[in-house]
N, C-alpha and C positions, 0 to 999 in steps of 0.2 A: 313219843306215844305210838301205842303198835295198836291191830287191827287185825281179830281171827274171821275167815269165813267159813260163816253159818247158812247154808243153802244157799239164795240165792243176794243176798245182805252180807256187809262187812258188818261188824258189831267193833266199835271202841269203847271202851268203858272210859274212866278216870271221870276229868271237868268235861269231859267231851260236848255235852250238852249247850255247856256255857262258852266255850272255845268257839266252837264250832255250829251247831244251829240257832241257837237264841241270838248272839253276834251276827252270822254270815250266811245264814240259812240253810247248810248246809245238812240233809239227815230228818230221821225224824226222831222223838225221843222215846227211850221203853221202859226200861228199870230205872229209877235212880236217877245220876247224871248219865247214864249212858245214852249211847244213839247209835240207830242202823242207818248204813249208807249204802247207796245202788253204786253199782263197781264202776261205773262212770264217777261218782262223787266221790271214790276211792281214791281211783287210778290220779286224778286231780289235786288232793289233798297230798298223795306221794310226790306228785309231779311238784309242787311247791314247798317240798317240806315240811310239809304240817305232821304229816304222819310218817312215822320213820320206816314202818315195813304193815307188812300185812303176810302172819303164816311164815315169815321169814324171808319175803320177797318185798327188794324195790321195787321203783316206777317200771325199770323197765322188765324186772319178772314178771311183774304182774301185768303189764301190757301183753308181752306174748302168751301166757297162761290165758289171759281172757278175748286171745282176737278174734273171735267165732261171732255169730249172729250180729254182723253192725258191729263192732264195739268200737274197732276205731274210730270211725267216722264219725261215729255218736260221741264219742269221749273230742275228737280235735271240733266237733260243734257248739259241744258242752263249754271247752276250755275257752274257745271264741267269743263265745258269750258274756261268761263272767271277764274275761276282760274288758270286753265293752262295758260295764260296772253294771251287769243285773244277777239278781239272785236267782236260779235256774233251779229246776227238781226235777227229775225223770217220771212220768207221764204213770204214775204208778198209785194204787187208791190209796195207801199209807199216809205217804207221800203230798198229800191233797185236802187242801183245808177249803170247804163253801167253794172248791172251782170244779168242773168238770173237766176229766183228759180228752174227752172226744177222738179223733183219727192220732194225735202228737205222741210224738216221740218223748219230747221234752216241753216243761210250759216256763216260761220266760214273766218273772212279772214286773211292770214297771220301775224304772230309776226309783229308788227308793223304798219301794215294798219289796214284802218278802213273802214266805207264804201263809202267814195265817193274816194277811189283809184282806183276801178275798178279791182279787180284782189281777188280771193276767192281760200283759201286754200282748202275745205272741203266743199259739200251738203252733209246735215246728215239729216236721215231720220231717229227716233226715234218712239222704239217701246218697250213694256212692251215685257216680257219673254211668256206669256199666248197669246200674238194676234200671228197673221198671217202674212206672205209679202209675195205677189206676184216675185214669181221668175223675171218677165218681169217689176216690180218697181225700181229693184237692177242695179248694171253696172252702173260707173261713179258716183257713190255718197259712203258716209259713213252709215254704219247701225251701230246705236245707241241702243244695249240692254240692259233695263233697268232691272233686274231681282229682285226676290222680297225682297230682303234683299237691295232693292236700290245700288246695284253695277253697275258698268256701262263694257262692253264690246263692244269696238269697233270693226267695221269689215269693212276693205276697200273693197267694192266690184266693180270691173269693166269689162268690154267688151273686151275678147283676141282673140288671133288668132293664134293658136298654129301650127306648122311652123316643120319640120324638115329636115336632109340632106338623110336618109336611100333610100335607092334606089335598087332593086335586079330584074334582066330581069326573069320573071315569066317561067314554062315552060309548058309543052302543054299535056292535054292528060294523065295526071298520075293518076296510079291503081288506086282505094280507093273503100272501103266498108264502106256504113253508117249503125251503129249501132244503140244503142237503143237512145243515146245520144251527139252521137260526131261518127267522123268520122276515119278509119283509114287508109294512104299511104301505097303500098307497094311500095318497090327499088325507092323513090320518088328519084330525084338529091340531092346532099348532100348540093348545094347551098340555099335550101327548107328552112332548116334549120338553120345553117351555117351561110349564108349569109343576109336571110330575117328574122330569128326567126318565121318561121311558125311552129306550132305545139310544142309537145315536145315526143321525139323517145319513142316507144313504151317500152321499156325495161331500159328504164332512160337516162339520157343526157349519160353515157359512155358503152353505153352497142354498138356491133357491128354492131347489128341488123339492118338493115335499115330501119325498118316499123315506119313509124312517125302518131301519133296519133293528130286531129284537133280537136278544138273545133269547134261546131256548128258553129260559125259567123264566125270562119276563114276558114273554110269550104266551106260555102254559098259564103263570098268576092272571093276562088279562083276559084269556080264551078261557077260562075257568068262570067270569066274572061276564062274561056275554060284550065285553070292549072290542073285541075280534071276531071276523066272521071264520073263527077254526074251533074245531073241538080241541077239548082242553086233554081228552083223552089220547086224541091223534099225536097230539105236541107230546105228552108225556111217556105215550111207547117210543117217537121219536127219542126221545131225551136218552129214555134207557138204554136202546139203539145204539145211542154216541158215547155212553160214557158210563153205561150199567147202574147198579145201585145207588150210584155218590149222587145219581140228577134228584132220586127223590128225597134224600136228606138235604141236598141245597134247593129244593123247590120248600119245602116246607120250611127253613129257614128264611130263606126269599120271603116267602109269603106271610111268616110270624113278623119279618121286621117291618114291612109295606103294614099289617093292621096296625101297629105300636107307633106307626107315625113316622119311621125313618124310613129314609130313599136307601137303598143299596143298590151299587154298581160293582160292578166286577172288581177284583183284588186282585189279578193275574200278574201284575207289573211287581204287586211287593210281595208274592209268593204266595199269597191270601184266593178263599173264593171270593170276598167281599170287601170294597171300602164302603162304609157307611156316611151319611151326614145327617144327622138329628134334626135342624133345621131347614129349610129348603122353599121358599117364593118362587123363586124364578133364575131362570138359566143364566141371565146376565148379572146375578147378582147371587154369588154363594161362596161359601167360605170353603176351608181346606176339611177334608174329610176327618172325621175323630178318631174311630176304629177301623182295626183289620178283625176280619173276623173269618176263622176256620170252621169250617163244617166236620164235627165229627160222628164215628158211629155209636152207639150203644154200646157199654161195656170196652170204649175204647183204653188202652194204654200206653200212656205219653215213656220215650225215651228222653229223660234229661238232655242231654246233647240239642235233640229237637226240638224240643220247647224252649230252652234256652237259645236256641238260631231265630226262631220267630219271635221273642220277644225282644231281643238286641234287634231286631230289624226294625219292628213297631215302633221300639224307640229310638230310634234312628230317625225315621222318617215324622217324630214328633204327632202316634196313633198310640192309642191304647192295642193289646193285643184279648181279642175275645173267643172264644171254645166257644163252640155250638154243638152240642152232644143231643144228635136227632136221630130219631126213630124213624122211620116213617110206616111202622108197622103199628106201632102200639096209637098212635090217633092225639100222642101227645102233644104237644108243643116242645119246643127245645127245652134244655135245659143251658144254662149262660153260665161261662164258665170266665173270669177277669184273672188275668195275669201278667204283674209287671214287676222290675227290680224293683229291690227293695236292700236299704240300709240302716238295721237294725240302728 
């Protein structure tokens, strides 16, 4: 069975209908039993046989004739898939029965359906290891990396809302000296502590001492809030000071996860600005922290390589890996961005 191409469609005529999309889902139908195929369902159907040339070219004329815009990547994505046993379609309105393509490359629909079921496992958005994504592309689809040894790495990425129960009644008007880089309590309440995990005691968690030492942004959130006797303005030119732009997208972060009910402490140990814990009583009693979470800016864009280093490390250390894409111009709140492996 052969295969001419018409713009940007293969067309096969004969059973092709009944061969190939009613059977395996492959195509959509036009004429007759004919059906058109996206050069990825092409290049596929050569690769296996099914179609013996297209225009006069095999598999692998037709791979080099089509390697422009993605095609391989997309094609050894595509072929991955259907061997995991699902029925794929490229991301195309033809192509697309009652589902939406949204940001995907390709839609993937569950073991067993196909496409006029209406119900899709997976958007995957496939990219080579070398390109770019848009942090604001990700959330609610699959990223598909292709890297150059042609392996594939999947990455579920979608939109959270991180959430917890911590709760500690702040107190009014406590000492504090701001230093060259953080701030230090004296005789703050021991609930400061204790109770909220602000700081960490100047002389280590068991030392008698009372004098609790802030970091800048936990500083800035309680001098903000009248817990400190410093303005909150002083601590935040400070901030900028030490460390430019990045302090007010992690102040604003800082201070969205502290209203949502989660403690956040610093993430510096696993490459992170933040570890979080959802839960949180008291200092002698808490568990292992859930998330890491990055702070990024507006309009940021993730290299593969790097988002894949931070979430092999998240899970490594058995933490979700979380995006924070903050503004601190626009008055917003973050935006939360969840990213972990995933095996189709």
């Amino acid at each position: 069975m052969n295969g001419h191409i018409d713009g940007d469609v293969v067309r096969v005529g004969g059973d092709a209908r009944q061969r190939f999309h009613d059977s395996r889902g492959y195509g959509y139908p036009t004429d007759g039993n004919a059906i058109a195929l996206a050069p990825v369902e092409a290049a596929h159907l050569l690769y296996r046989g099914d179609l013996d040339e297209v225009d006069g070219m095999d598999f692998r004329a037709f791979v080099r004739d089509a390697t422009g815009d993605g095609f391989v990547p997309r094609f050894l994505v595509y072929a991955d898939l259907r061997e995991r046993g699902f029925y794929v379609s490229p991301a195309r309105e033809d192509w697309l029965q009652h589902v939406s393509a949204g940001n995907a490359d390709l839609i993937v629909y569950p073991r067993g359906k196909g496409p006029g079921d209406g119900e899709v496992a997976y958007h995957v958005r496939v990219v080579g290891e070398r390109q770019s994504v848009p942090a604001a592309a990700l959330g609610d689809c699959v990223l598909a990396v292709v890297d150059e040894e042609s392996e594939i790495t999947y990455f579920e990425t979608a939109r959270t809302d991180p959430s917890g129960t911590a709760d500690i009644d702040l107190p009014s008007g406590v000492d504090a000296d701001l230093l060259a880089d953080r701030v230090v309590c004296w005789e703050p309440p021991a609930r400061l502590y204790e109770s909220g995990f602000y700081g960490t005691p100047l002389a280590g968690r068991d030392a008698d001492h009372d004098a609790l030492q802030l970091s800048l942004v936990e500083a800035a959130y309680l001098a903000e809030r009248g817990a400190i006797e410093l303005a909150g303005a002083t601590i935040r030119d400070r901030g900028r000071t030490v460390e430019g732009d990045r302090f007010g997208r992690r102040l604003r972060t800082y201070s969205e996860l502290r209203e949502r009910g989660v403690v956040p402490k610093t993430g510096f140990k696993f490459g992170a600005d933040f570890r979080t814990y959802a839960e949180f009583e008291d200092i002698d009693e808490f568990g292992h922290s859930e998330l890491l979470v990055r702070v990024l800016p507006a309009g940021h864009v993730f290299s593969p390589r790097d988002l894949s280093l931070d979430v092999r490390l998240a899970n490594g250390v058995r933490k979700q890996m979380v995006f924070a894409v903050a503004d601190e111009d626009s008055g917003e709140p973050p935006t939360w961005l969840r990213v972990e492996r995933l095996t189709p």
